[in-house]
N, C-alpha and C positions, 0 to 999 in steps of 0.2 A: 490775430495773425493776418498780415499784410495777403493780399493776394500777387499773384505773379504777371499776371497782367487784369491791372485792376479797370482799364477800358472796358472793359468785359461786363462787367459787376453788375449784376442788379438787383438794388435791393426791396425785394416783394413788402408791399402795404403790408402790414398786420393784420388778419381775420378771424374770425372765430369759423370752426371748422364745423359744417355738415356734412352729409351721410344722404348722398341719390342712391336709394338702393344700395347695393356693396360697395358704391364709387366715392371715395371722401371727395371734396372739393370742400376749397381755403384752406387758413392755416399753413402749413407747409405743404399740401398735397400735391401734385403736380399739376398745371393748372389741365384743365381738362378740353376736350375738342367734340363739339355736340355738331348736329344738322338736325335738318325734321324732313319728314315725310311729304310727296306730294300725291300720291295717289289714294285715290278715296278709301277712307281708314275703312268701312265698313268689306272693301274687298279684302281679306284675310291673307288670299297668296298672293296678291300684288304688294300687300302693303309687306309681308313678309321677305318677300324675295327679294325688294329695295332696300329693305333693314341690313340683309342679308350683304348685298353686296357694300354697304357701308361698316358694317364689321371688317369686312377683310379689307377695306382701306383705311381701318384702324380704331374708327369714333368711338367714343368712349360713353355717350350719353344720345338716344335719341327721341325728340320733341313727336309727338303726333296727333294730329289737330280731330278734337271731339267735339263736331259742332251740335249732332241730334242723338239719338239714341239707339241707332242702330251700331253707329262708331262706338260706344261706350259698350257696347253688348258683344262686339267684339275685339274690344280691348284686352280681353281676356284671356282669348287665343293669342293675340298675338303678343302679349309677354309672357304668356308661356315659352312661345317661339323662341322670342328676342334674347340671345346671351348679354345684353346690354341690359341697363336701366330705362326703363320708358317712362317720360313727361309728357301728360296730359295737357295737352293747350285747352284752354278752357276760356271764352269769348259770350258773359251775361248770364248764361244761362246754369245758375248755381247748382241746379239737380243732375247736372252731364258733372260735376266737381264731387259730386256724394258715389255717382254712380261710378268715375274712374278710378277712385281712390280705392273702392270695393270689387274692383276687377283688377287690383293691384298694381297698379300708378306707384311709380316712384316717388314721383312729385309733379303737382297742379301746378301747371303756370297758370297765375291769372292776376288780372286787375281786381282787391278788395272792392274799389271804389264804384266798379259796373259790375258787381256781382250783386249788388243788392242791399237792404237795411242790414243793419248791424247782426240781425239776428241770423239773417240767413249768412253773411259772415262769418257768426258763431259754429253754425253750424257744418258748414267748410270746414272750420277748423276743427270742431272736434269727429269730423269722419277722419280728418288727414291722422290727426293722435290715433285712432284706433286702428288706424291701417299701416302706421309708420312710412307716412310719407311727410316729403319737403313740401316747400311751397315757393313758389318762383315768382315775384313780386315782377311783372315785367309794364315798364312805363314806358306810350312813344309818343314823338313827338305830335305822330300823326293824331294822338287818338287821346289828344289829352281834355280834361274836365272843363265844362263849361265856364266855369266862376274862375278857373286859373289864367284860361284864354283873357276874359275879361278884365280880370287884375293885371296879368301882365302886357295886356295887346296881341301877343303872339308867341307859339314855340322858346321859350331860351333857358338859357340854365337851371336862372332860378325857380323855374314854373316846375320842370320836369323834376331838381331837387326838393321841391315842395312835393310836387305828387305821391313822391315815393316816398317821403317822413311821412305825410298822411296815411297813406295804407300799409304802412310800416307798424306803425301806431295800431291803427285796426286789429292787426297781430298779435302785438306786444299786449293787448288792451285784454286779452284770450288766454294768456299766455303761452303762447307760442315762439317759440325762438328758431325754429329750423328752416330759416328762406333766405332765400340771397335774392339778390337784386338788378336790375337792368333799367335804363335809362337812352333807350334807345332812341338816333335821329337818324334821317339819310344824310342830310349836313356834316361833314366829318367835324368840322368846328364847331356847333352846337353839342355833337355827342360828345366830343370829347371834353368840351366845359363841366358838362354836366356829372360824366364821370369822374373829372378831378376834385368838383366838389362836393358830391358824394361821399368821394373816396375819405375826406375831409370828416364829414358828417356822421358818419355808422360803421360798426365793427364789422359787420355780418358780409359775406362771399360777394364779390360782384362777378355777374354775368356779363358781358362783353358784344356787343352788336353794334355795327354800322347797319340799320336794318334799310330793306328796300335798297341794293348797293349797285344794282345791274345785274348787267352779263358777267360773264365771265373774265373777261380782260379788264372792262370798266371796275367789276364790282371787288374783283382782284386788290386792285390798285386802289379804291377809297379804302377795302376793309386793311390794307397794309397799313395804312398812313395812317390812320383812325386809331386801329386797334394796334399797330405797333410804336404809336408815340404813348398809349399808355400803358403798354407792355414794358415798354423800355423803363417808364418811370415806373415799375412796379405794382400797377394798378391791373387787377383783374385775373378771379381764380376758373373762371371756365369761359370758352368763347365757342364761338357762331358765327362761321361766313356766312354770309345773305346773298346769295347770288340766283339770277336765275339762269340757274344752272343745273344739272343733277345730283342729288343730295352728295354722293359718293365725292364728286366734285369739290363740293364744299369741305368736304372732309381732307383733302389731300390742300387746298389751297391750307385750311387751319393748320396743317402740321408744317406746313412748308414755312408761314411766320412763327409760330416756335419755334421752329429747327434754326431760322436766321438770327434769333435772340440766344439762342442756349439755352432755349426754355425747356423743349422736350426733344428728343431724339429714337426718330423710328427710322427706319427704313433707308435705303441709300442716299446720303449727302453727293449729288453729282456737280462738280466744279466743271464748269466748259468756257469755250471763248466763242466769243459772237463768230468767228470765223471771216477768213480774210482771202487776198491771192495767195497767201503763203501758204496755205491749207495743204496736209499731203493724202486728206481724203473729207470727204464728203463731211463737215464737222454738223451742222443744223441734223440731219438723218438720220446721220449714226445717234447722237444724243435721244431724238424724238423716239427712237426705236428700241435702245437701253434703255429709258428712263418705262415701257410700256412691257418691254420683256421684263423689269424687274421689280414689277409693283408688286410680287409675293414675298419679296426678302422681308423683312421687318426687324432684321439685326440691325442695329446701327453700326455705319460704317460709311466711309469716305471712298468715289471714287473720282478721278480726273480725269477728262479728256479735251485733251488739245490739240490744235492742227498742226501745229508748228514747235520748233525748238527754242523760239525766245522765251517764253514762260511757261511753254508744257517743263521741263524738267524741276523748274522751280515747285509750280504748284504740285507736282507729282512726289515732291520732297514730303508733302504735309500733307498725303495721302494713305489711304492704305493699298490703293490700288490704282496707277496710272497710265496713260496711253497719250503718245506723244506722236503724230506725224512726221514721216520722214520721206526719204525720194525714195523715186523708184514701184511703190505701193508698200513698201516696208518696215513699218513703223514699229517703235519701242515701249516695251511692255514694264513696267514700276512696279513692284512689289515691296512696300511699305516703306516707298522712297527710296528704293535703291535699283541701279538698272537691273533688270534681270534676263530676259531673251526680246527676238523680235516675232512679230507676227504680220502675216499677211493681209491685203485687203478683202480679197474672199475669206477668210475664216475668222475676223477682226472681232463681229459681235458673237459671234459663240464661243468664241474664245474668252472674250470677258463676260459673259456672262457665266461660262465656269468659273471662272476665274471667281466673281464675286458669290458665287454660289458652294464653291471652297473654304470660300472666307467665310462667308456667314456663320456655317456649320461649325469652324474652327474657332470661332468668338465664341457661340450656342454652348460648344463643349467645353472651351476654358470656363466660362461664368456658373457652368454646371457643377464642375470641378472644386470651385472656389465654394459653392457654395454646400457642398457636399464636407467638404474639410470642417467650415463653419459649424455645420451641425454637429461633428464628432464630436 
């Protein structure tokens, strides 16, 4: 069956499907949106409280770094805390990988190849089986094997594709099939080589990272380009903005390029115009100010706001909720593309912010409905 606008279309790599804790990722899952931690894992309510506010800005998976053994000791508390899955970062030192798995680790990120002989390898692997956790194969550019550097001169595809078949291997060698993969560079063209050849290479989930990407605006903008030219070609079942930024941050930039693909769909889709002389109110403001009142919605839903009447009505046609500037301070209010009243410039955002807080609830209760008949 043809699709209806097939521009749209994308068709996801094939994966074989794991299990972070109750989170599938690959396969058909939806691909998923992780961050990690910066405040020192062994502080319990710090690292909590930042978990905390990255749940309610959606993430689905979060990373946090166990460098000694007071962090692994309190690992413990904090997935109990955590309503999410937690991944153990895990950086040489193969005893903090025995001991997060047994404080109940989702899944170990780590490098096979700096953990150690084969043996202590082995034995990664079999705490991970006895604990049911994944294991997160992650390779970067920065931090790659001496003999690879050598062989290939420096950082490029084929090196970081090699890396990850070799501790892939390590794995498999165990038998162990439950990890997916990363191939991480700050380079958007180096990661994203690597990725496609990857992607080429092994069935298993790939993890998604422009790593080391900046700030906020910069890291924005490589983790777009990077990670949405292989989103778009259907490469990759969970991603990671890199930003130095605030984890929560991170989390809102990652939903914002799925949401631009059709990949996943939370929270308000806001349509605005960069804003002009023609404006009939403050368009930068009012957006920055809706888009910070309505980070609790997590319905999916469309709203639009424009300054003007050349293409506020239009886009407000393919809304569920629109706002169109007009003279005078008077402007015209959209309800699911169709005009409906006007509103003034003092009551503008509480007014749609009920407005979309009407809606949400009235999506919440049809899908509830649907799915209530469903069960009968």
């Amino acid at each position: 069956m043809s699709s209806i606008r097939p521009w749209r279309d994308i068709a996801r790599r094939p994966s074989r499907r794991i299990m972070v804790g109750n989170v599938p990722v690959g396969g058909d899952a939806p691909i998923t949106v992780q961050t990690m931690t910066n405040t020192p894992t062994d502080d319990v309510r710090a690292t909590v409280d930042q978990i905390r506010r990255c749940e309610e800005a959606g993430v689905d998976i979060i990373r946090v770094s166990c460098p000694d053994e007071p962090s692994t000791a309190a690992l413990k508390q904090i997935v109990r805390a955590a309503k999410v899955p937690i991944v153990a970062d895990i950086h040489f030192h193969y005893k903090r990988a025995l001991e997060a798995a047994d404080a109940g680790a989702a899944c170990l990120r780590i490098n096979p190849g700096n953990i150690g002989s084969e043996a202590r390898v082995a034995e990664v692997v079999r705490a991970a089986k006895a604990n049911g956790c994944a294991i997160r194969i992650g390779v970067n550019a920065g931090s790659l094997e001496r003999d690879l550097l050598e062989k290939y001169g420096e950082p490029c595809p084929e090196a970081l594709v090699e890396s990850a078949l070799d501790h892939i291997k390590l794995l498999q060698d165990q038998d162990f099939h439950e990890y997916k993969v990363a191939v991480k560079a700050s380079d958007v063209f180096l990661a994203v080589a690597a990725y496609m050849q990857l992607g080429e290479a092994v069935d298993c989930p790939l993890h998604l990272g422009i790593t080391e990407a900046g700030g906020l605006i910069g890291g924005t903008v490589k983790s777009s380009i990077g990670m949405g030219n292989l989103l778009w070609a259907g490469i990759g079942d969970t991603i990671r903005v890199s930003l130095s930024a605030e984890p929560e941050e991170e989390v809102r930039v990652g939903y914002e390029i799925l949401k631009s693909l059709g990949l996943r769909v939370r929270g308000v889709r806001v349509v605005s115009c960069p804003s002009c002389a023609r404006q009939g109110f403050d368009v930068i403001r009012t957006v920055e100010t809706l888009e910070d009142r309505l980070r609790h919605i997590s319905t999916p839903m469309s709203l639009s706001i424009l300054g003007c009447v050349v293409n506020g009505p239009g886009e407000a046609r393919e809304t569920d909720i629109g706002l169109t500037g007009g003279g005078n301070g008077k402007h015209m209010v959209y309800l699911s593309g169709v005009t409906d009243h006007t509103v003034q410039d003092a009551d503008m955002v509480e007014h749609i912010v009920r407005l979309v807080e009407a809606k949400a609830a009235e999506i919440e209760a049809a899908g509830q409905a649907q799915e209530a008949v469903a069960a009968e």
